[in-house]
VOVO-569408 format. One record per residue (C-alpha): residue in three letters; x, y, z. Coordinates in steps of 0.02 Angstrom, whole numbers, plus 50000, padded with zeros to 5 digits. Last residue first. Example, Ala and Ser with C-alpha at 12.3 -4.5 7.8 and 13.67 -1.06 7.14 Angstrom:
residues 2
SER506844994750357;ALA506154977550390;
END
This chain:
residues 608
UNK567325319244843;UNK566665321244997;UNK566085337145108;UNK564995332245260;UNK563415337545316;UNK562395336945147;UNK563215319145106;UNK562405310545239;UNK560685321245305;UNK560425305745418;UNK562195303545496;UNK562135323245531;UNK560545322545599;UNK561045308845732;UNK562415317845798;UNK561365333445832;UNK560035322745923;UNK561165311846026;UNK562525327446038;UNK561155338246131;UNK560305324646228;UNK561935321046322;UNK562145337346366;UNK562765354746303;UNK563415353946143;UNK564815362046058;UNK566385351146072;UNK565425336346074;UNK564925340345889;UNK566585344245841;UNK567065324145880;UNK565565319345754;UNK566285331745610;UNK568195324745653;UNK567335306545630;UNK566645310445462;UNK568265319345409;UNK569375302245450;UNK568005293845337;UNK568105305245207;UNK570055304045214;UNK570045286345240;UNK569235283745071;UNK567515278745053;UNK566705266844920;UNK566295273744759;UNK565835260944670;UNK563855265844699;UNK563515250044789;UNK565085253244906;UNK564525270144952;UNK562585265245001;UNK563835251445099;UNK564675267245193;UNK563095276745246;UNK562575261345299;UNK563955257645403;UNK563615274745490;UNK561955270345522;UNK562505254645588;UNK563605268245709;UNK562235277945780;UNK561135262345827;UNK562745255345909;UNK562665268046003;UNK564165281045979;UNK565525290646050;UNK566875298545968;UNK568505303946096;UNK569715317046044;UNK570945320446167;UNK571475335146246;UNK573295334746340;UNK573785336546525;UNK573205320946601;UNK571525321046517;UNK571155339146461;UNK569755351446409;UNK568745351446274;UNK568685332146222;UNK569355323046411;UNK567915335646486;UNK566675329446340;UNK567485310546381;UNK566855309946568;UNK565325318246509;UNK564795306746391;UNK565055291246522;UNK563965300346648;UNK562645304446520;UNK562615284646478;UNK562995278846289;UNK561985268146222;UNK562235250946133;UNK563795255546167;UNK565285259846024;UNK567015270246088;UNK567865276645931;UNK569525283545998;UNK570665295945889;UNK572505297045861;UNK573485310445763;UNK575415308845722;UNK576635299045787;UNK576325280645892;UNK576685275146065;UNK576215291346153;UNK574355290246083;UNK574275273146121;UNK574615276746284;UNK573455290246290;UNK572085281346204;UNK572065267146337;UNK572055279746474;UNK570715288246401;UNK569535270346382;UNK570245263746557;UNK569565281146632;UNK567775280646566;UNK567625260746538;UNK567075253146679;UNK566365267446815;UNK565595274946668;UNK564865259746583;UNK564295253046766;UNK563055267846776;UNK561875258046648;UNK562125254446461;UNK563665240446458;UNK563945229946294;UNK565545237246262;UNK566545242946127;UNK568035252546121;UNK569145255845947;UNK570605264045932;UNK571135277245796;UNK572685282545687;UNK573065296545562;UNK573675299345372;UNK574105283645312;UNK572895273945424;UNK573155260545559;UNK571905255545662;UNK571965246645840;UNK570395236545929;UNK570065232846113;UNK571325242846175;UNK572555235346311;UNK572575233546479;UNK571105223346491;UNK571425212546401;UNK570175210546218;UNK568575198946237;UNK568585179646221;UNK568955168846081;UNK569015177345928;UNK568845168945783;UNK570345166145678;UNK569975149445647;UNK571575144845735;UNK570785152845893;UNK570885170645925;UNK571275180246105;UNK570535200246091;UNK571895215246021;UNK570985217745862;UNK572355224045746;UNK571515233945583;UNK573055238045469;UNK573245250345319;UNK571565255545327;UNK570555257445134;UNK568875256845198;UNK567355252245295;UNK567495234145261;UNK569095232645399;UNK568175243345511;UNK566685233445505;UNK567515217645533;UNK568015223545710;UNK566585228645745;UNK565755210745736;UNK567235205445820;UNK567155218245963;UNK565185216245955;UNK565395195645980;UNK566425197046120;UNK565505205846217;UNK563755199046167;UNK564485179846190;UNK563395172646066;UNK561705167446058;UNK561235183845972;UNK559685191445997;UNK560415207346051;UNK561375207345910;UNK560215207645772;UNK560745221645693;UNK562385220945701;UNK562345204345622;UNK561305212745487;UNK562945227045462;UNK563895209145438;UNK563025202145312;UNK562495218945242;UNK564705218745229;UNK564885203045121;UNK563485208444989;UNK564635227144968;UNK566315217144923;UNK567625225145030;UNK567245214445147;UNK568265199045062;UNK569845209345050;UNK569785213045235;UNK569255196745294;UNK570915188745199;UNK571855201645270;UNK571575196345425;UNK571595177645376;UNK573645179645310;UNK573715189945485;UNK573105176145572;UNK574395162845471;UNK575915174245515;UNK575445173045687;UNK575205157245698;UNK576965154245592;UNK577845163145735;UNK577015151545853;UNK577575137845761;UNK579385145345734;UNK579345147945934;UNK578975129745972;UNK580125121745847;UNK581575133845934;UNK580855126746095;UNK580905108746015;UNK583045109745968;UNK583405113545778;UNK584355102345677;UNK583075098045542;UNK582005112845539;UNK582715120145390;UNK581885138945372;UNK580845140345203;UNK579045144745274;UNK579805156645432;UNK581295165145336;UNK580045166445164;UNK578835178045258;UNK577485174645128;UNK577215191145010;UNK575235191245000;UNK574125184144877;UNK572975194444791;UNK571325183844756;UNK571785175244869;UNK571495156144899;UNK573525153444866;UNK573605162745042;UNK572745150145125;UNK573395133145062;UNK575115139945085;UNK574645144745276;UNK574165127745285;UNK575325121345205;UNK576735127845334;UNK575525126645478;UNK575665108845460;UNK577715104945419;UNK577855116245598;UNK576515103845673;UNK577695087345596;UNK579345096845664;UNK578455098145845;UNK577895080645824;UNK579735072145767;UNK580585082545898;UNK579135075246053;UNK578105090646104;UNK576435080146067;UNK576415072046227;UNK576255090246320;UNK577645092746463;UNK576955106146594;UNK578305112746720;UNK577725108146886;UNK576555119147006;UNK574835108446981;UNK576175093547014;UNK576835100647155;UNK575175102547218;UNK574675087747214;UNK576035079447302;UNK575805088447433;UNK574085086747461;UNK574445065247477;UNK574455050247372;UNK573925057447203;UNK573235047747069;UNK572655054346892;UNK570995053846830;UNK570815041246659;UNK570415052346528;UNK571035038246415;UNK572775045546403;UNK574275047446280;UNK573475041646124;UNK571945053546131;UNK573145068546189;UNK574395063046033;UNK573095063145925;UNK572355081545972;UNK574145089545954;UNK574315082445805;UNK572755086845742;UNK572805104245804;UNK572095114245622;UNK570645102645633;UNK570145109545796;UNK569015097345874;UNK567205100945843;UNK565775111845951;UNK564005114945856;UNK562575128045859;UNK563865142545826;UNK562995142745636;UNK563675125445590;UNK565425124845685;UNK566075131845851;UNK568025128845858;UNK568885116045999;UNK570705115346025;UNK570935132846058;UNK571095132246218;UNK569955149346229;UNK568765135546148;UNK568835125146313;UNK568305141646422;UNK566785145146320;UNK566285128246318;UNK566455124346493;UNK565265138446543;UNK563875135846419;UNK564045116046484;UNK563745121846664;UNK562345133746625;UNK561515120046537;UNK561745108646653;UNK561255119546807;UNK559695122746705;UNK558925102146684;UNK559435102946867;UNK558475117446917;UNK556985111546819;UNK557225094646871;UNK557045099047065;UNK555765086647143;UNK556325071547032;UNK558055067647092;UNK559175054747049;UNK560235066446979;UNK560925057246845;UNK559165048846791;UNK558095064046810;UNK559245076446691;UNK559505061346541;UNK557555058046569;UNK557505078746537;UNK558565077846412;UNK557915063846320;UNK555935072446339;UNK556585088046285;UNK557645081846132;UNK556065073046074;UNK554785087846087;UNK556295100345987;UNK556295086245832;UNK554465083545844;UNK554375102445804;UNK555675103545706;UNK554995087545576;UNK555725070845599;UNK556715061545492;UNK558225060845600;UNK557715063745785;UNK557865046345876;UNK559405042645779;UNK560215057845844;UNK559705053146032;UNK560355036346006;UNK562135042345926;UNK562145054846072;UNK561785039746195;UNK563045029446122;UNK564505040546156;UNK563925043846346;UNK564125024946352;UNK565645022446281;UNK566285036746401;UNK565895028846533;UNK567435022946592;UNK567955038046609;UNK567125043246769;UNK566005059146784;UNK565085059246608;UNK563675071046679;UNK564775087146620;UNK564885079646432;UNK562975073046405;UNK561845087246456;UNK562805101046403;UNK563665095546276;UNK562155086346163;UNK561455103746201;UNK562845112346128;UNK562715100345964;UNK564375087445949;UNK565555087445832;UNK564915090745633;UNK565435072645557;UNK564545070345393;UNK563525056145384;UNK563545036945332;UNK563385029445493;UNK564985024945509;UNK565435044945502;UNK564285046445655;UNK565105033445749;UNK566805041545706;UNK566355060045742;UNK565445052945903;UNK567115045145945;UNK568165063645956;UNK566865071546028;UNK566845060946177;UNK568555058946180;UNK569035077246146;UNK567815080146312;UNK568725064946400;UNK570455076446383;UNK569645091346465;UNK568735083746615;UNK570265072446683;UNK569025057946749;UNK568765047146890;UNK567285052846993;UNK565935042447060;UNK565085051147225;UNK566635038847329;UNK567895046147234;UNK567725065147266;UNK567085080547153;UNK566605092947306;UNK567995087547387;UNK569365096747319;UNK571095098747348;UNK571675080647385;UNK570975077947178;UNK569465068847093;UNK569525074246967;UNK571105077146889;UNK571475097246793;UNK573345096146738;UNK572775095846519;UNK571425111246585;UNK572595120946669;UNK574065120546559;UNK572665122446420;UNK572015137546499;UNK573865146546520;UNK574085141746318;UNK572635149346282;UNK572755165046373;UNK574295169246305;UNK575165180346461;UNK576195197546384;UNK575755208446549;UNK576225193346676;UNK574945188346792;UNK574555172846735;UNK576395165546724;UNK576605170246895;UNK574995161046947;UNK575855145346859;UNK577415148246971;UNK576065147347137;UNK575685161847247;UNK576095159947424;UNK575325161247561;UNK576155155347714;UNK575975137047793;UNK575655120947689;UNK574275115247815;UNK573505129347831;UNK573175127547662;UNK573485144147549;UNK574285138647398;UNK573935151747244;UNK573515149447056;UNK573475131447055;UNK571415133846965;UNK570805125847129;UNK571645137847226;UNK571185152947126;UNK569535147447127;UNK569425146247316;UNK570245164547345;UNK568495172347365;UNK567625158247441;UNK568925160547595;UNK568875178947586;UNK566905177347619;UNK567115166147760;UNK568145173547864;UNK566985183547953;UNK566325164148017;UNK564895169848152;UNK564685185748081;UNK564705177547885;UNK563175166247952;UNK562245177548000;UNK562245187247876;UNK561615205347836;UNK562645212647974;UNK564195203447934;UNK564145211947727;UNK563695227747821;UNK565455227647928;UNK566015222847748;UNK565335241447663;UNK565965250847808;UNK567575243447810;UNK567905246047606;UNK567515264047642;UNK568795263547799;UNK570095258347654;UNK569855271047548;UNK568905268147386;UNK569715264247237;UNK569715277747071;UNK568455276846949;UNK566995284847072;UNK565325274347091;UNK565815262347189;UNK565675271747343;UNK563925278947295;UNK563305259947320;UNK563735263247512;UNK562535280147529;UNK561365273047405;UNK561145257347536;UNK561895240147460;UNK561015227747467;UNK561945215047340;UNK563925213847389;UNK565175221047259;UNK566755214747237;UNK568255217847106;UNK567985237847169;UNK569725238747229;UNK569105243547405;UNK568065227747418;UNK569505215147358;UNK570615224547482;UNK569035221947615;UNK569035205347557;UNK570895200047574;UNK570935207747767;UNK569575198147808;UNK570375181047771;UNK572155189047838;UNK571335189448001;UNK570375172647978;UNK572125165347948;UNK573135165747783;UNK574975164747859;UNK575995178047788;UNK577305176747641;UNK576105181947508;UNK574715193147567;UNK575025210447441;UNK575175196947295;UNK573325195047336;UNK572905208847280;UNK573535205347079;UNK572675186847114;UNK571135195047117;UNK571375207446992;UNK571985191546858;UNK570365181946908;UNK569385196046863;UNK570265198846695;UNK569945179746662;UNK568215181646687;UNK566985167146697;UNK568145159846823;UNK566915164946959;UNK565625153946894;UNK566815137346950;UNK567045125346808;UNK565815109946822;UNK565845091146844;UNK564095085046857;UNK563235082447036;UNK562585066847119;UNK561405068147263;
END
C-alpha cells in the first residue's frame, strides 16, 4: 500500500526531543547493542520522558514526584513493559530502538551498527545548546531532509519517492498562488485541507504539476456554491483524493485521518521555519512574504528533486555537513539586509508614535562587509523589527475595542483550532501588554516574521517576562488540569522565578494561568508562598483562566471609563490575590475567596 510522506509523531515536541538526546549523551562512545538498547529506556523511564499505558497505581505513583525516580523504579516499570508484550520480551531492545529512531532520522545521533559507537552528530550539538534558534535548526533539517534516503526505508524508491518534502511544499504553494492569480483572484496559499490531502500524497516531484492542478480543480468545483454544497464537494474530492492514493477502499476513514493528522503535523513544524505564516483566520498557509529572497533562491536552486546518495556513509556526512543556503550569496545577504531595512521603516512610520530606530543597524554600510557579518546585522535587524511589532501590539491594545477582541479569544479558547498551548501564552501575552502601562512585556516562545509565535516558550526559560517601574513578574500558562500540571510545572514554575528573581533587583512575582488549577499544584506554590523554595519565600498567583478574564474585565470596565489601570493598582491587585494564599486553607478556600474579591472589584481593593 502506498503511504504519504510524514514527520514522525514523536517530533511533536522539540523539548522532548532535546531530553532525549540530553540522555543519550550518557551512551556516546559505546556500541549501541541490545544492552545499551535497554539501558537508554530505563534512563528515558527514570527521567520521566516515557510513560508506558497500564500502569498499576503502585507504578503510576512513581511518576508522580518532580524529582526522577531511582533507577530500580525505572526497572520495575520496564520489567512490566516485557510482561505486557510479547513481542518486546522476545526483542527487549526494541523499545530503545523506536525511541532513538527520530533522532536518527532527524541527524541528531548515528547509531548503526554498522558505523560503530554512538555518537551524537554536530547538528545534535547545535540542538542541545541553551541559546539554540529553533527555526533556523528546523530549516537545516528540513532544506537536508531527501526522500528517499540509505537511512530509511519506510519512504523508498521502488513505493514512488523522489522528493525533498520541504522545498516541493514552497513549490506547490508557490504555483497555486500563480494559477490562482491567472485566474483573476487574490492569492491566499493554500487552505489546510488543500495541505493535508494534497502536499503529503505528492511523493515524487514530478508531480507536482499535477498536485497543482488538482487544487485549482477542486477550487473551481466550489466557487459559487453555497457552504453547505461547498463542505459536500470538498468531502467527496477528498475522499476520491484518499481512495485513489491508497489504493485501498476498506480503510478510508483511517486514511482520510492519517492525512489530516499528517498535514496538521507538517504544518506546525514548517511555520517554526518561518517561511510559511497562517493567513485568513488560521484557515490558510502562504509563503512568508517577509523571506522572498530566501524563498526565490530555494525555487531557483532545486525542483524538489530528492537528492542521491551512493552509500550510508555518504549520507550521513551530508546530514552532518555545514549547511550552505543558495540565498547566502554577498549580493543576496546585502539584498535581505536592504529588505528588513524598509521593512522595519515601513513599520515604524505606521505608528502613531514612532520609535527611536537603532540608527547603527539601519544606517551601517554594508558594502565591504563579509556574509556572516551580513548574517548577524539581519538577525540583529529581526530583532529590532519584533520589538518595533511589540510595541506596536502594545500601543494598539491600549484601545478598549482591541482588547474585548482579545478577552473573547480567551473566551473561546477551548474551541480554538489552534495550538491551545501556544495560543494561551500568546493570547496572554497580549493581555499583559493591554492591561497597562509595563515598561517591557518579553514573551520568551519562537516568533515568525509576523511576529506570531510559533511554538510554546523553552523549557528552561519563563514563558513570559514583565518589566515594571516599580517591580517585576513572570508569566506561566499551561493548558494542563489533571495531576500532570503538578508533576509539569510545580518545580520548573519556582525554579524559573528564582532565577529570574536573582537576575533582576527589586520585587518579582509569578502569574501562573490554567484553565484550573489542581490542589496538588496549589499546594506546591502555598508552601513556596508561606514558607520557602530553596531558602527564600516567593510569591506565586495562581489563576484559571476563568479567574483571570475576570480580571481583564475588570481592566477593560477601566479602559471604557478613561481611567485605565496603572501598574500600581495592578501590582496591588496581585499582592491582594497572593495574601489570599497566605491565609487559606485548601484549594476550595482561595477559589472561593479569590473569586469574591474579583467580583466585588473596586470594594476589595483601594484605587485611585
Amino acid at each position: 500500500m502506498k503511504k504519504p510522506w510524514s514527520l514522525s509523531t514523536t517530533v511533536r515536541n522539540p523539548d522532548r526531543l532535546r531530553g532525549f538526546l540530553e540522555v543519550l549523551k550518557g551512551f556516546e562512545g559505546v556500541e549501541f547493542d541490545e544492552k545499551q538498547q535497554i539501558k537508554f529506556q530505563i534512563a528515558l523511564i527514570q527521567h520521566k520522558l516515557y510513560k508506558p499505558t497500564g500502569l498499576s497505581p503502585k507504578l503510576s505513583k512513581y511518576y508522580d514526584s518532580p524529582s526522577d525516580m531511582t533507577i530500580k523504579q525505572a526497572e520495575e516499570i520496564f520489567a512490566h513493559m516485557r510482561k505486557r508484550s510479547k513481542e518486546l520480551d522476545k526483542d527487549p531492545g526494541l523499545r530503545g530502538r523506536t525511541s532513538i529512531a527520530p533522532l536518527s532520522k532527524m541527524g541528531l545521533v548515528v547509531s548503526k551498527k554498522t558505523i560503530g559507537k554512538l555518537y551524537i552528530t554536530n547538528f545534535g550539538k547545535k540542538f542541545l545548546t541553551e541559546d539554540f534558534d529553533m527555526g533556523e535548526t528546523f530549516l537545516e533539517y528540513f532544506f537536508k531532509w531527501t526522500l528517499p534516503n540509505p537511512d530509511n526505508k519506510d519512504f523508498s524508491e521502488k513505493n514512488g519517492f523522489n522528493i525533498r518534502p520541504f522545498i516541493a511544499t514552497i513549490h506547490i504553494i508557490n504555483q497555486v498562488n500563480k494559477k490562482w492569480m491567472q485566474l483573476g483572484n487574490k492569492p491566499v496559499g493554500i487552505t489546510k485541507e488543500e495541505f493535508s490531502f494534497f502536499v503529503p500524497t505528492t511523493i515524487n516531484y514530478r508531480d507536482i504539476p499535477k498536485t497543482v492542478e488538482e487544487i485549482i480543480t477542486l477550487r473551481d468545483k466550489i466557487i459559487g456554491k453555497d457552504k453547505k454544497e461547498q463542505t459536500k464537494i470538498k468531502k467527496d474530492y477528498f475522499s476520491k483524493k484518499t481512495k485513489d492514493f491508497f489504493q485501498d477502499d476498506k480503510n478510508l476513514t483511517i486514511n482520510f485521518n492519517n492525512l489530516k493528522d499528517y498535514g496538521d503535523n507538517a504544518i506546525r513544524y514548517f511555520k517554526i521555519t518561518r517561511f510559511f505564516y497562517i493567513r485568513g483566520g488560521g484557515f490558510y498557509i502562504d509563503l512568508e512574504p517577509r523571506r522572498d529572497v530566501e524563498i526565490k533562491s530555494l525555487l531557483e536552486d532545486s525542483n524538489a528533486e530528492g537528492i542521491k546518495f551512493k552509500d550510508l556513509d555518504e549520507y550521513l556526512e551530508y546530514m552532518d555537513s555545514d549547511v550552505f543556503y543558495p540565498w547566502e550569496t554577498p549580493e543576496k545577504v546585502k539584498k535581505i539586509v536592504l529588505n528588513l531595512r524598509e521593512s522595519i521603516s515601513q513599520l515604524n512610520s505606521s505608528l502613531e508614535k514612532p520609535m527611536t530606530l537603532n540608527l547603527n543597524l539601519m544606517k551601517k554600510d554594508i558594502t565591504h562587509l563579509s556574509i556572516s557579518e551580513l548574517k548577524e546585522l539581519a538577525s540583529k535587524l529581526r530583532e529590532h523589527r519584533k520589538g518595533i511589532q511589540e510595541y506596536k501590539d502594545h500601543l494598539e491594545l491600549i484601545d478598549a475595542d482591541n482588547f474585548e477582541v482579545i478577552i473573547k479569544e480567551l473566551e473561546e479558547i477551548h474551541g480554538s483550532d489552534k495550538a491551545k498551548s501556544v495560543h494561551l501564552e500568546h493570547l496572554a501575552t497580549m493581555c499583559l501588554h493591554a492591561i497597562n502601562d509595563a515598561v517591557k512585556i518579553q514573551p520568551n516562545y519562537p516568533v515568525g516574521d509576523d511576529n506570531q509565535p510559533t511554538f510554546t516558550a523553552p523549557a528552561n526559560v519563563p514563558d513570559i517576562e514583565c518589566f515594571y517601574k516599580s517591580f517585576n513578574l513572570i508569566c506561566e500558562v499551561t493548558m494542563l488540569v489533571s495531576r500532570s500540571q503538578w508533576i509539569n510545572e510545580g518545580q520548573p514554575v519556582m525554579r524559573h522565578l528564582r532565577d529570574f528573581e536573582n537576575k533582576y533587583f527589586g520585587e518579582s512575582l509569578c502569574l501562573f494561568i490554567a484553565p484550573q488549577i489542581h490542589r496538588d499544584t496549589f499546594n506546591t506554590f502555598i508552601i513556596s508562598n508561606k514558607f520557602a523554595y530553596e531558602g527564600k519565600k516567593q510569591k506565586i498567583i495562581p489563576l484559571s483562566i476563568t479567574q483571570f478574564i475576570k480580571l481583564l474585565k475588570i481592566v477593560l470596565v477601566k479602559k471604557k471609563e478613561n481611567k485605565p489601570i496603572t501598574y500600581q493598582q495592578f501590582n496591588e491587585i496581585l499582592g491582594n490575590l497572593y495574601n489570599i494564599t497566605l491565609n487559606v486553607s485548601d484549594v476550595g478556600e482561595w477559589a472561593e475567596k479569590s473569586n469574591a474579591l474579583l467580583e466585588n472589584y473596586p470594594k476589595t481593593v483601594v484605587v485611585a
